[in-house]
C-alpha positions in Angstrom: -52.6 -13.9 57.3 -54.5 -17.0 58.4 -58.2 -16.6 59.0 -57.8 -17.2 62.9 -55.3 -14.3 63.4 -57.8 -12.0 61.5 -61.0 -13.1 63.3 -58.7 -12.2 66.7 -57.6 -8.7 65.1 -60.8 -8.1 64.1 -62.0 -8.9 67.1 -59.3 -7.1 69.0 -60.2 -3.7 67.0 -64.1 -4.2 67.9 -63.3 -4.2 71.3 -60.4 -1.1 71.2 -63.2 0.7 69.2 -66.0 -0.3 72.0 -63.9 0.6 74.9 -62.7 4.1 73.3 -66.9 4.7 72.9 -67.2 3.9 76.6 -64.2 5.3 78.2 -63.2 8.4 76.4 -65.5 11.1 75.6 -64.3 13.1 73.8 -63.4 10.8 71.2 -66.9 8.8 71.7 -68.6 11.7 70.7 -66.7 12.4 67.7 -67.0 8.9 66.2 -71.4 9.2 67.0 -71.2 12.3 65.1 -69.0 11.0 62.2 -71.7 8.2 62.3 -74.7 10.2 62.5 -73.9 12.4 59.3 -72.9 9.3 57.2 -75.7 7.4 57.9 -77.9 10.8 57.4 -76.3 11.5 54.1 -77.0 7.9 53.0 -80.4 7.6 53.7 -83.1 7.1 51.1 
């Protein structure tokens, strides 16, 4: 894989992933939670 086509999947995933947050809220609200609790459980 050359580094152009994965700075455009990359980019392409980052976008599916933003528009999923927006759009859909069911899902949106299950990713901020997965979110929340990692980042809770990794605090110092």
């Amino acid at each position: 894989m050359t580094l152009r086509n994965y700075l455009i999947l990359c980019a392409a995933g980052s976008l599916l992933t933003v528009l999923t947050l927006l759009l859909v809220p069911g899902i949106g609200e299950s990713i901020e939670g997965f979110l929340i609790a990692f980042l809770s459980s990794n605090a110092n």
